[in-house]
C-alpha positions in Angstrom: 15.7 4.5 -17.8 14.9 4.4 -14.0 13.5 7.0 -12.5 16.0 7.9 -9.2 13.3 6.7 -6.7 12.9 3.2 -8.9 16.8 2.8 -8.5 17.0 3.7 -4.9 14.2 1.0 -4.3 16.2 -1.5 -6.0 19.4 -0.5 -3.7 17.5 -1.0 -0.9 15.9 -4.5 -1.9 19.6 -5.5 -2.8 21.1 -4.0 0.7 18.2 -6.3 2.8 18.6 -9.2 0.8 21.8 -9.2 0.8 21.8 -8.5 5.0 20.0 -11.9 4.8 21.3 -14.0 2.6 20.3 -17.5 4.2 16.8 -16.2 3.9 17.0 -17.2 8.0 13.0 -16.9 9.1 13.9 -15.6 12.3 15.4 -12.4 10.7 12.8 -12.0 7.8 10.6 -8.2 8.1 6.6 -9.9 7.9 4.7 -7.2 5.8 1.2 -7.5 4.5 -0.2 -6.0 1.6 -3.6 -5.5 1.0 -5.4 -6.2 -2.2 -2.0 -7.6 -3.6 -3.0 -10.5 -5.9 -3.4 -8.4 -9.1 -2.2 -4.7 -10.5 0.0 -2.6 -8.2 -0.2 -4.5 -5.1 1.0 -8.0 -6.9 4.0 -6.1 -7.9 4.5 -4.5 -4.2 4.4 -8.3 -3.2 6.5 -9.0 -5.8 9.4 -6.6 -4.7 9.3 -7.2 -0.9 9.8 -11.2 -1.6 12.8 -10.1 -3.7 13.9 -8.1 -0.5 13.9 -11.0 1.7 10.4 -10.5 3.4 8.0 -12.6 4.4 5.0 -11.3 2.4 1.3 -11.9 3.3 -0.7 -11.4 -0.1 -4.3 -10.0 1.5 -6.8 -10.8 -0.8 -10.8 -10.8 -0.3 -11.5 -13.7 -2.7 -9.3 -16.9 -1.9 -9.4 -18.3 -5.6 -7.7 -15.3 -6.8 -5.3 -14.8 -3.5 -4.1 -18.6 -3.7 -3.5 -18.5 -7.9 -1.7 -15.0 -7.3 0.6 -16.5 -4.3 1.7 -19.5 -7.0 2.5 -17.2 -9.4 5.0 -15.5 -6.8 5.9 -18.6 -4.8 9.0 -18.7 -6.7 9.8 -15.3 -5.8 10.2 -16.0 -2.1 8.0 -16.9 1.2 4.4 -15.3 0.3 1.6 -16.3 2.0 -2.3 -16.0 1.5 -4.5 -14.4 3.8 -8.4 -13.8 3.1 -8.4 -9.5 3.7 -11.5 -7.6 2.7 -11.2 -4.5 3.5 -15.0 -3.8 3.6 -15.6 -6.9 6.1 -14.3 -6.7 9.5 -14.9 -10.1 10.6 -12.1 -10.7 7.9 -9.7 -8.0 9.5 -10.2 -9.2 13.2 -9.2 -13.1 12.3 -6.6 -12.3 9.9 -5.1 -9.9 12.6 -5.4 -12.8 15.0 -4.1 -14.8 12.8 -0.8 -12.8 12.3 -0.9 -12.7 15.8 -0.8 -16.2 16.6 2.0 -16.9 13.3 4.2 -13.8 13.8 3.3 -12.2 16.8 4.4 -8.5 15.5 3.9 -6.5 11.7 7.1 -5.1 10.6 5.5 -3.9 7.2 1.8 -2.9 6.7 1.2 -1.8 2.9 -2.4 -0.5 2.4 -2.9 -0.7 -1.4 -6.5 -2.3 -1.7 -8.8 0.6 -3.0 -11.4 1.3 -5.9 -13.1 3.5 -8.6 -16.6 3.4 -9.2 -18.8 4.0 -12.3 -20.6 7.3 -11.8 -17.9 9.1 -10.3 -16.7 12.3 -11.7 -16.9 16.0 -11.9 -18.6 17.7 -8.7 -21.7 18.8 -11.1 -22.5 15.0 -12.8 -21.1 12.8 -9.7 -23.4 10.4 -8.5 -23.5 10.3 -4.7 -23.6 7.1 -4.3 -20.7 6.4 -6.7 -18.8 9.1 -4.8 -20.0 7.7 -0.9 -19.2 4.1 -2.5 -15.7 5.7 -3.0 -15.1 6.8 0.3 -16.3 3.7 2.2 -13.5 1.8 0.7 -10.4 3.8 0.2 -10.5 6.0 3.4 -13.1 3.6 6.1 -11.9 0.4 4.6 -8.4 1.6 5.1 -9.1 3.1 8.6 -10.4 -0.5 9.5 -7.3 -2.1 8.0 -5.2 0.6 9.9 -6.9 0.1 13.5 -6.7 -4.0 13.0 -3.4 -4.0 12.1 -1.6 -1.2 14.0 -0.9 -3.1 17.3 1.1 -5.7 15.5 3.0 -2.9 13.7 3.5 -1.7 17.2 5.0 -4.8 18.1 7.7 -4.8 15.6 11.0 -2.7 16.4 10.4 -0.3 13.5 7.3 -0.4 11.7 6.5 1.0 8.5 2.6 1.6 7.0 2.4 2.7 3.3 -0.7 4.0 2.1 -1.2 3.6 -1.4 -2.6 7.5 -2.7 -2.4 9.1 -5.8 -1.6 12.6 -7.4 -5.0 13.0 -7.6 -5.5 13.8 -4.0 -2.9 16.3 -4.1 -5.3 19.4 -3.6 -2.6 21.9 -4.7 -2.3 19.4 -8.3 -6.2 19.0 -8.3 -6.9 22.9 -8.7 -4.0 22.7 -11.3 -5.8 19.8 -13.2 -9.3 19.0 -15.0 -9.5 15.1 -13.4 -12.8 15.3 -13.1 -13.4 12.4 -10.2 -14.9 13.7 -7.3 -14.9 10.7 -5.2 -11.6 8.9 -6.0 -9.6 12.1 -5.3 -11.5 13.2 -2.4 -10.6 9.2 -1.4 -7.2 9.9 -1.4 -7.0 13.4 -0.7 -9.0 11.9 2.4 -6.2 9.0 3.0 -3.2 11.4 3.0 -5.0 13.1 5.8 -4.7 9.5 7.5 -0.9 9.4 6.7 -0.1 12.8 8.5 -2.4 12.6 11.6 -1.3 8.8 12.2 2.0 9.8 11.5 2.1 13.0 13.9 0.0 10.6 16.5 3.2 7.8 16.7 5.6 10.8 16.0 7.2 9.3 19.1 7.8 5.4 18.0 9.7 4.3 15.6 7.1 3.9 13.2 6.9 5.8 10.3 3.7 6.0 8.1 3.6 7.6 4.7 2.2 8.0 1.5 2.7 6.8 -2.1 1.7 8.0 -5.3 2.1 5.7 -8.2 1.8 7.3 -11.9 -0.7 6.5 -14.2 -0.5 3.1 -14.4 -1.9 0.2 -16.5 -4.7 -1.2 -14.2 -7.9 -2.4 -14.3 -9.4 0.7 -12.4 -8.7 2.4 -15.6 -9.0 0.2 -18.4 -5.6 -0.6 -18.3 -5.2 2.9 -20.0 -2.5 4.1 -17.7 1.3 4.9 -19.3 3.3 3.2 -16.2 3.2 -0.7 -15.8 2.1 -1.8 -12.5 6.3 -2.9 -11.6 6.5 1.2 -12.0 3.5 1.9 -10.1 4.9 0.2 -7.3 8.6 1.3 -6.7 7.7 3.9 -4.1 5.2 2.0 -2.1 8.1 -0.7 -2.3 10.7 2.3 -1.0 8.6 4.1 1.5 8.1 0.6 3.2 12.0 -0.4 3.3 13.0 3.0 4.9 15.8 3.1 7.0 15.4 5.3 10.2 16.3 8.1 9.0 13.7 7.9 5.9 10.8 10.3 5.6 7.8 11.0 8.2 4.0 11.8 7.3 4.7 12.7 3.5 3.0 12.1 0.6 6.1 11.2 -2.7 6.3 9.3 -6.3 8.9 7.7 -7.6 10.3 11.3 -8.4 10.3 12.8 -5.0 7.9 14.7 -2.7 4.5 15.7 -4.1 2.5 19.1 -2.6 -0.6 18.4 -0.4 
């Protein structure tokens, strides 16, 4: 059974595919979505193509990038583009490069992110696990942000997703024994991002949230996770096909709003 927010994002999908049928290029939302050729983020890909976008897969290695972008080609109009998020040469051309192609960013998903061995409770972390942590979920993000945000300010209603988890929820960390240090201080660090860039373009039409997948079946776990990655990805996919009147600076999973 779908969860609610799962069958909203499938409502909304179907409502912007079906607004453009023809698949017409001039009408098509661009959206890119880092680290999206494996786990959650091939999914997000996957659900944007099947609501008409024109999808840029950001990967950091092109081998893997290209062979996920066949895998989806059937899906709709996906597009490589080499994005790691821990290299800015690689943010500056691939901004200039949507630049040049699209000239504006209707859709900017940051999902690209990682664990580290050696993370864990605040007594046995290792700090360089935990700084390693850090680095890439909130600075890597922050570069990804800055890079892409004047294209997202060029489209007439831009939406940036930032791909959390309930383990920065502070309120659900002091309720739970997670025991990683660095990843939820990561995200607890990135949901900061989402509410001060979304209270800094609180006067655009932009709107910049959070989302919270489940435990889900990925390679940052062992593919231990109860959730498979389509799961993981319906709110990312919803958050990013808001309609104006759609949430502000939140932080949600597929069941609704989560606490800070």
């Amino acid at each position: 059974m779908p969860t609610p927010r799962t069958f909203v994002a499938y409502l909304l999908t179907s409502f912007v595919k079906e607004a453009n049928p023809t698949g017409n290029m001039a009408n098509k939302k661009i959206a890119l979505v880092s680290g999206g050729n494996k786990g959650i983020g091939f999914e997000i890909v996957r659900g944007l193509l099947q609501a008409g976008c024109r999808v840029y897969l950001g990967a950091r290695e092109a081998a893997k990038g290209q062979q996920a972008v066949a895998e989806l080609a059937a899906a709709g109009d996906v597009l490589f583009l080499e994005l790691d998020i821990a290299n800015q040469a690689t943010l500056d051309a691939a901004a200039a490069h949507l630049q040049r192609e699209e000239g504006h960013l209707d859709i900017l998903v940051n999902n690209a992110g990682i664990n580290a061995a050696g993370d864990g409770a605040p007594s046995t972390a290792a700090v360089h696990s935990v700084a390693q942590v850090l680095q890439t979920n909130l600075l890597g993000t922050l570069a990804v942000t800055q890079a892409f945000l004047p294209l997202v300010k060029q489209a007439a209603a831009g939406r940036i997703v930032n791909v959390s988890s309930p383990l920065g929820s502070l309120t659900l960390s002091s309720q739970n024994d997670w025991g990683l240090l660095g990843y939820s201080a990561s995200k607890a660090a990135l949901n900061m991002l989402t509410v001060q860039l979304a209270h800094e373009l609180r006067d655009t039409a932009i709107k910049v949230n959070s989302a919270a997948p489940g435990y889900t079946a990925t390679d940052l776990n062992g593919f231990a996770g109860t959730d498979t990655p389509a799961q993981g990805a319906a709110e990312a996919i919803w958050l990013a096909l808001l309609p104006p009147d759609g949430p502000n600076g939140t932080i949600s999973s597929s069941t609704g709003p989560l606490p800070w």
